[in-house]
Structure formats: C-alpha cells, structure tokens
C-alpha positions as CSV (number, residue, x, y, z in Angstrom):
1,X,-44.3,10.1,-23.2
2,X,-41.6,11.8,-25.3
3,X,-40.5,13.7,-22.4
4,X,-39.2,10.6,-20.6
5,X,-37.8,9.4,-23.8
6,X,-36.1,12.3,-23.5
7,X,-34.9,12.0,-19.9
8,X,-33.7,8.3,-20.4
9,X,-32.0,8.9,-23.2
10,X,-30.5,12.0,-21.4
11,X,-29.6,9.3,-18.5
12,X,-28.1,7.3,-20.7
13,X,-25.8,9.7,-22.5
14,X,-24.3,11.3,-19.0
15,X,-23.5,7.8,-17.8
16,X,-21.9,6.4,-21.1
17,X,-20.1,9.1,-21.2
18,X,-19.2,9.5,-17.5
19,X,-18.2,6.1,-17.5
20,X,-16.0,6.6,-20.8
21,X,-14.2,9.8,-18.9
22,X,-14.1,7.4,-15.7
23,X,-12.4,4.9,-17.6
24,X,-9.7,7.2,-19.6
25,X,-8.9,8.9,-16.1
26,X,-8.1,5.6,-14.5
27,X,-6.3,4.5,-17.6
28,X,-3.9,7.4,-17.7
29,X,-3.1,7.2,-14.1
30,X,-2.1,3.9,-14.6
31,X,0.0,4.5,-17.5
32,X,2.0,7.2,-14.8
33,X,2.6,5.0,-12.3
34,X,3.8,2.3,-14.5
35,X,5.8,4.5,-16.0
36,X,7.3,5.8,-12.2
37,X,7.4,2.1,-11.2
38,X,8.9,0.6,-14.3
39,X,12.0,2.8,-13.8
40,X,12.7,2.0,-10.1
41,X,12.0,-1.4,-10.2
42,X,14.4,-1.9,-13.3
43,X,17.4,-0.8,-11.2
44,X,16.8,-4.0,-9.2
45,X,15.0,-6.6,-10.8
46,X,15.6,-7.9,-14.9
47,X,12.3,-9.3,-15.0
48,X,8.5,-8.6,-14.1
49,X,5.4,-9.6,-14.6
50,X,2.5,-7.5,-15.4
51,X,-1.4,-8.4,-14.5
52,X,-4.0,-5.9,-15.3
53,X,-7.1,-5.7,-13.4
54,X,-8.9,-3.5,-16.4
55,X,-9.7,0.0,-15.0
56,X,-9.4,-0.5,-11.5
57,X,-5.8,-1.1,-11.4
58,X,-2.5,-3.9,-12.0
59,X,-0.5,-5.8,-10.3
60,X,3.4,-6.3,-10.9
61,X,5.1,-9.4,-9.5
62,X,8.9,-9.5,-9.1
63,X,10.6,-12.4,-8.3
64,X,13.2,-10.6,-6.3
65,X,14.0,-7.2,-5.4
66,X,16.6,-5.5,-3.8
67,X,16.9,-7.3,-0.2
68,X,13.5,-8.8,-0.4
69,X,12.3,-12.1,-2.2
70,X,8.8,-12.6,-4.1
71,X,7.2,-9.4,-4.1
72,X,3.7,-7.7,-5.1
73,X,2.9,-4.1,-6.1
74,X,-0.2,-3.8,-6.5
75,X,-2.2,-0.4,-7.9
76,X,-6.0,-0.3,-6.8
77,X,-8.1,2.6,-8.3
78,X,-11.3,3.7,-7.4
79,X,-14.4,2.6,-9.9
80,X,-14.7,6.4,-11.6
81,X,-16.6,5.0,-14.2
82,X,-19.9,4.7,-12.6
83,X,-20.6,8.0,-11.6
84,X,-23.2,7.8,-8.9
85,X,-20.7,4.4,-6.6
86,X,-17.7,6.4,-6.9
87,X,-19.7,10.0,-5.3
88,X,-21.2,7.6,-2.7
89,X,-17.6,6.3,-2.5
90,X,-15.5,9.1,-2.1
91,X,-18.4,10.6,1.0
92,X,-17.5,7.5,2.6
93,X,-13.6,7.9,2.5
94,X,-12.7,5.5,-0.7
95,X,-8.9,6.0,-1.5
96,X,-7.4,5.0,-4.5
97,X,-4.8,2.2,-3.0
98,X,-1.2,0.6,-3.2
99,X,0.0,-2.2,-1.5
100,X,3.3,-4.1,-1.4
101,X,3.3,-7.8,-0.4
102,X,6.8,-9.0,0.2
103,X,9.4,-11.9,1.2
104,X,11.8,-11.3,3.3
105,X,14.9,-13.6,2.8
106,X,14.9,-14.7,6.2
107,X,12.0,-16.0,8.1
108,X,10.9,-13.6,10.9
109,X,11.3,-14.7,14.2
110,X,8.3,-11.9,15.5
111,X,5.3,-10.2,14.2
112,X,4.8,-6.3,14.1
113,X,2.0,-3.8,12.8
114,X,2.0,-0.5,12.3
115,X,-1.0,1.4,12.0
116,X,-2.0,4.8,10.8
117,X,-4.2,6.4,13.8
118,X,-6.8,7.5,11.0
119,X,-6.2,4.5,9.1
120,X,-9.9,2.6,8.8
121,X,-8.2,-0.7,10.1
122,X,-7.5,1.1,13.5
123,X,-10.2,0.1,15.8
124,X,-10.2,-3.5,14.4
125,X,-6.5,-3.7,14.9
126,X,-6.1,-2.3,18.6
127,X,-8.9,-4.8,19.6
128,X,-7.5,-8.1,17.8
129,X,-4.2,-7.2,18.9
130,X,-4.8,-5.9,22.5
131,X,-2.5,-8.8,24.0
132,X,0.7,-7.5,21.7
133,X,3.1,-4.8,23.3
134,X,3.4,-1.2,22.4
135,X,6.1,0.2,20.6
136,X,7.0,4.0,20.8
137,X,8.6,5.6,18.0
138,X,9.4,9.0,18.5
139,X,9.3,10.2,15.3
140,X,6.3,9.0,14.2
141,X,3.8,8.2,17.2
142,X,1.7,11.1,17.0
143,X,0.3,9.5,13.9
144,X,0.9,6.2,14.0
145,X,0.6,3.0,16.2
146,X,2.7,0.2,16.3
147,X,2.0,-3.1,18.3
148,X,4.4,-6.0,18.1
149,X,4.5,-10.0,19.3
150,X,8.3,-9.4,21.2
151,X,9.0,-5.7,22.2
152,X,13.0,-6.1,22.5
153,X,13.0,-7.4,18.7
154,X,10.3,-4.6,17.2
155,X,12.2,-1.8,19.3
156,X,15.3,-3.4,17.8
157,X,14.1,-3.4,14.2
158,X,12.6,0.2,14.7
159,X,15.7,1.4,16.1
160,X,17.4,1.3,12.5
161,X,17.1,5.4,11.8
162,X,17.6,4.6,8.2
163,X,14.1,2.8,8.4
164,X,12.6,5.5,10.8
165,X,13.4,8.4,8.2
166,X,12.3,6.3,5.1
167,X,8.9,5.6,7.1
168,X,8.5,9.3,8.0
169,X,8.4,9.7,4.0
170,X,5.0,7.9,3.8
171,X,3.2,8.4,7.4
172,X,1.1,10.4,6.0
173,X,-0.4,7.9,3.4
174,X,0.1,5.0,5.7
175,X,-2.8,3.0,6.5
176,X,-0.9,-0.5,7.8
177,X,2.4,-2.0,7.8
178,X,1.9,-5.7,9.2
179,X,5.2,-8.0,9.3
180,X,4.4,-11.9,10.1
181,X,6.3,-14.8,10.2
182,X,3.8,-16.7,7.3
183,X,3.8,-15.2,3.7
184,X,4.1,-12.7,2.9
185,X,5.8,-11.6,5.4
186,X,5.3,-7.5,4.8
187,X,2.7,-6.1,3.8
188,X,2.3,-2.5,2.8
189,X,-1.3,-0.6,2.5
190,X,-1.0,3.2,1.5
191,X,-3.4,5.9,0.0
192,X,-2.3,5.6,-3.3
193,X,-0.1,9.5,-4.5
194,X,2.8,9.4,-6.9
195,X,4.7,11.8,-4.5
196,X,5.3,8.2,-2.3
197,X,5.8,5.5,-4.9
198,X,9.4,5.5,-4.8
199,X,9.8,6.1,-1.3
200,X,7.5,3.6,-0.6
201,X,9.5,0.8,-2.3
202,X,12.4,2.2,-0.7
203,X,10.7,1.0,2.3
204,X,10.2,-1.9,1.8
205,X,13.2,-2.8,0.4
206,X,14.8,-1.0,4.0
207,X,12.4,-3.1,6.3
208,X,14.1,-6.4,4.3
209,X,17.7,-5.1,4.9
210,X,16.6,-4.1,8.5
211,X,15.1,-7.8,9.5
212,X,18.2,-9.4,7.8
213,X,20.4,-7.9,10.2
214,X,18.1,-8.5,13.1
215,X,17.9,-12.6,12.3
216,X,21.2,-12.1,11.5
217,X,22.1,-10.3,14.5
218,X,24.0,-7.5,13.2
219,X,21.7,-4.8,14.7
C-alpha cells in the first residue's frame, strides 16, 4: 500500500513540476517575441492591442500597419505543460505557430495560395483547389506550391522581385499563404522561430504594397 502512495505521490510531483517548467518555458518565449515584435511594430503603428491566451500564446491586433489595414499576429505555442500531450505532440509534428491575418487596403480582385510542399495542409489544398491554375515561381517552386483563381493577376503579383526575395526569407517555415477577396484578405501560417519574425511582417506588409499596385495598376 505505501509503495503506491509512494508512486502517486511520485506521479504527482514530476507532473506539477513538469507542468510548472512547461509553463515558465512558454512564458519566457513569449516575453521574447513580444519584445522582437513590439519593436517592429512600433515603427509603424502608435497603438496595439494585446490579448493573452495564458501559456499557449497572444495575439496583437493593430489597427493599421504599414500598407496593410486591420491586422492579427498571432503567437501559438505548443501545451509544454502537460508532459505526456506535448511528447505525443511533438511525434506527430506539433509546431509552435505564427500567423498573420491582414487587410489589404484595396479589395482583391483574385484569390491565391501558397503552400509549403511539406506543409500538413498540402494534400487538402491540391484537392479543394484542383480547378485553380498553377503558378511557377522560380525561386521558390522546389518547396513550395502556389495555385491562384486568375493566373495573369497571381503571375503579375508574384512577378514583384521585392516580394519574391522577402518570401525566400521564410520558405522554409512556410506552411500557407492564402489571399481572398473576403476578410481577411492574407493570411500567414509559419512554424513559429524568431530568426523569421521580422521578415515575416515584412512580408506581409510587401504582399499589401504589391496588391496595391496591382488594383491599382501600377505593376
């Protein structure tokens, strides 16, 4: 009898305390990519909003940023405090995640997607999107597909080498870019690594000056 006292109490102590680490991790990985966020987004935008989702991540809402309107970033961290999810989790492929929901400040006329070719949302994509063109992009098509509602205007938009070398920053993180014409109309999904916060804004923030000229026809 006291030896499985012993073992649930045992049990008890490695998950409190795994949980506690867990927690602290997420916590302080939060605090530095605030902290890398904060600064960029400052440059462009005198107020934002902050929304905490506890452990597992936050949200910041701009109203507007640099050659984009409403926009989202939002942090999503993998549960570390429960020890035993987050090893089933991470053998599955869990990814700690940031996404960027976005405006643009003209309505797009055309829908686009990029997706990563190891990107989970791959096989789903290619088959609910089998009726959109193909798009090649030179630079990036060993790694990443893109499928658009009106070829001459996603060639158009992907012509911009400005956009094609800011993209090339995060293909490698890139799990889905999806432009639509309801809102938001850009979404961002990467595997979340402080190496691509900034460029990944930058991004978004190019793919908003990119479609201006397009409705705009200046490119």
């Amino acid at each position: 009898m006291e030896f499985f006292l012993y073992v649930i109490v045992g049990l008890v102590f490695v998950l409190t305390t795994g949980y506690l680490i867990g927690m602290k991790y997420n916590y302080k990985l939060q605090k530095n990519i605030w902290e890398i966020l904060s600064k960029d987004l400052k440059k462009y935008s005198k107020k934002v909003k902050f929304k905490s989702y506890g452990s597992s991540g936050f949200a910041i809402l701009c109203n507007k940023l640099e050659n984009l309107g409403k926009t989202e970033i939002d942090v999503l961290l993998c549960a570390r405090e429960i020890i035993l999810y987050y090893m089933v989790a991470k053998l599955k492929g869990a990814k700690d995640k940031i996404h960027v929901k976005a405006n643009f400040l003209v309505k797009p006329s055309f829908e686009l997607e990029i997706i990563g070719r190891d990107s989970k949302f791959i096989e789903s994509s290619l088959q609910h999107l089998k009726k959109w063109e193909n798009v090649e992009v030179e630079a990036t098509s060993n790694q990443l597909v893109v499928k658009t509602t009106n070829k001459r205007l996603g060639t158009n938009l992907l012509s911009d080498k400005k956009l094609i070398m800011k993209l090339s920053k995060v293909k490698n993180s890139l799990e889905r870019i999806s432009i639509s014409k309801d809102e938001p109309h850009l979404i961002i999904i990467c595997k979340l690594d402080k190496e691509i916060i900034i460029p990944l804004i930058d991004l978004a923030r190019t793919f908003g000056n990119s479609m201006t000229n397009i409705v705009h026809g200046k490119q």
